[in-house]
C-alpha positions in Angstrom: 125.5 67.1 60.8 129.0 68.1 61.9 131.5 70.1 59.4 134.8 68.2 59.3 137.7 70.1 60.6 139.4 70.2 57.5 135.9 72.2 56.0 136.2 74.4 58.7 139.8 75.5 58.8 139.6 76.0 54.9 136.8 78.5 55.4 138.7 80.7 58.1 142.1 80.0 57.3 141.8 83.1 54.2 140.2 85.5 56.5 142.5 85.4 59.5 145.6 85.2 57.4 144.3 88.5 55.8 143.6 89.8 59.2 146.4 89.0 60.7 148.5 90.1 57.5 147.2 93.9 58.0 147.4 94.0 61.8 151.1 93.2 61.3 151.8 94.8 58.0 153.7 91.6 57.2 154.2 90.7 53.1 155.8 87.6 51.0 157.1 84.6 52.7 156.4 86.0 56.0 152.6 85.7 54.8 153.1 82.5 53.7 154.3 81.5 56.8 151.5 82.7 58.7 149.0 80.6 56.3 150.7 77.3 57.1 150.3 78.3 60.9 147.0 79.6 61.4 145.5 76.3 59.2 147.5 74.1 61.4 146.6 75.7 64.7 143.2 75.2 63.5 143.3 71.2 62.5 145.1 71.0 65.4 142.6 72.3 67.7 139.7 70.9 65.9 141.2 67.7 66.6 141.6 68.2 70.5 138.2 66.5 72.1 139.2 63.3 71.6 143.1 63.7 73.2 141.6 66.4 75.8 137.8 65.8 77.2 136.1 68.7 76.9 138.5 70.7 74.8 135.5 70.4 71.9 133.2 72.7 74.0 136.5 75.4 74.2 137.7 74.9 71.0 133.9 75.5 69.4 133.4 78.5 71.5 137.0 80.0 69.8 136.0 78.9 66.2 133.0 80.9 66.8 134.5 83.6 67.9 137.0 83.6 65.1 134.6 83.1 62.5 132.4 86.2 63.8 134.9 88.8 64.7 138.3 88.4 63.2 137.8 86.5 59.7 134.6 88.4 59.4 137.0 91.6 59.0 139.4 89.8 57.3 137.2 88.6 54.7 136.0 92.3 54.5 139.1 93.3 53.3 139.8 90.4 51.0 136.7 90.4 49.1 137.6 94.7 48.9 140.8 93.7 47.2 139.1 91.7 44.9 136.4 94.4 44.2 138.1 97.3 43.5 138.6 98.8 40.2 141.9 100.1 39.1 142.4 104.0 39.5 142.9 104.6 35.9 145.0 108.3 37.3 147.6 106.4 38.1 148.8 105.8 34.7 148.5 109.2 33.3 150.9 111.9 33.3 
């Protein structure tokens, strides 16, 4: 059974945008921006094999690489965010 596109660009999308947010240091609607790209990029090339012949075998080979390397450290970072408990010090003194 094949993931739809869709399925598959939802599940990356979070973790490169987070990537991609710290390796540019970029905040706001800049981030927002970036979203909107990176999932289109993805449907886009998801899409490709039946416009391009053969595109599927280079597009899988980049989702794989994407979804092992780059939104594996993005996800790192986003699930740390998430994880982290408040430093209570900061609201002292």
């Amino acid at each position: 059974m094949e993931l739809p596109g869709a399925a598959i660009a939802l599940a990356l999308t979070p973790g490169l945008v987070q990537f991609l947010k710290d390796l540019f240091g970029w905040e706001g609607k800049a981030v927002t921006a970036l979203s909107f790209v990176v999932g289109a990029v993805l449907i886009i090339g998801l899409n490709l094999d039946p416009l391009i012949p053969g595109a599927g075998q280079w597009v899988t080979l980049a989702i794989g690489v994407l979804s092992t390397g780059l939104a594996a450290s993005g996800y790192y970072k986003l699930a740390k965010h998430f994880t982290e408990t408040p430093d209570t010090n900061q609201n002292e003194g």
